[in-house]
C-alpha positions in Angstrom: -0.3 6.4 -39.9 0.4 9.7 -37.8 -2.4 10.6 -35.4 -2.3 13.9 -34.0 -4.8 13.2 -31.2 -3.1 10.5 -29.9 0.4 11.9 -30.3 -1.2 15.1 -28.4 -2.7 12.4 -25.6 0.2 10.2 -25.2 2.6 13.4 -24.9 0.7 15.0 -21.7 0.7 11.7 -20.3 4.6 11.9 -20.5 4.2 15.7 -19.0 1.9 14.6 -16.4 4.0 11.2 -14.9 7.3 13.4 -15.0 5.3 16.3 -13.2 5.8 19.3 -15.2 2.9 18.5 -17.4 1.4 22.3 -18.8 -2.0 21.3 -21.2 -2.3 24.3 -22.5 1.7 24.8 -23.2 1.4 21.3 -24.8 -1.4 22.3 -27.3 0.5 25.3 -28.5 3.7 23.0 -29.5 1.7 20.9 -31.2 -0.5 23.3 -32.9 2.1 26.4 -33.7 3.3 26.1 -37.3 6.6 24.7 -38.2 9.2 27.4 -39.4 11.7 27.0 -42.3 14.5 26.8 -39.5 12.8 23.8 -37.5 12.4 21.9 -40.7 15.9 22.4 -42.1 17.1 21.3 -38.9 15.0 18.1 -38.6 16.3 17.2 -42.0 20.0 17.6 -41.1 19.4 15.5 -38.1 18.1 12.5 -41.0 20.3 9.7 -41.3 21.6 8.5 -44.7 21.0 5.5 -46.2 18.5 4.0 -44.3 15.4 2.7 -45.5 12.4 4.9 -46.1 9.2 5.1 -44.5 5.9 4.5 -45.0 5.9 7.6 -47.6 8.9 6.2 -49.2 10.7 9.3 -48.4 14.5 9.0 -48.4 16.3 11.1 -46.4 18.6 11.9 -49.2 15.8 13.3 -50.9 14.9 15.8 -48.5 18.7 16.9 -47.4 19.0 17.6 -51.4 15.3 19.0 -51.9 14.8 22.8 -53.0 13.5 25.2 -50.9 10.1 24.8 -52.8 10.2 21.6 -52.2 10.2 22.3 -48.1 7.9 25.0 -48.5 5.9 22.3 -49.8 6.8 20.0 -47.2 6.4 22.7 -44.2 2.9 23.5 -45.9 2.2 19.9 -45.7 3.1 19.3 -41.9 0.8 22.5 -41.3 -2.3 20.6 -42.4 -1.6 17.7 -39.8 
């Protein structure tokens, strides 16, 4: 399951070994909201026909969802 803490952790340890690392720049990625844009574009980017998840998601659910449905699922990512 998704841990922000350690996704946060293991992601300035990337930052610092390649030198550029920013803590406070790295916080404000994490905890700015998604817009409608970033989403729609990470759902293009979703391969078809390929297994789901662990939510048991498809992807061809999502590229075919209503915008409802990824207000709902932007609302969703906010809470992580």
């Amino acid at each position: 399951m998704f841990n922000q803490k350690i996704v946060k952790g293991e992601y300035k340890t990337l930052k610092q070994k390649n030198g550029s690392a920013n803590p406070t720049a790295t916080e404000d990625i994490f905890d700015s909201p998604v817009s409608d844009c970033e989403l729609q574009e990470a759902i293009k980017q979703l391969k078809n026909r390929k297994s789901p998840g662990e939510d048991q998601i498809h992807a061809e659910f999502l590229k075919h969802a209503e915008k409802e449905a990824r207000i709902s699922i932007r609302m969703w990512f906010q809470k992580i």
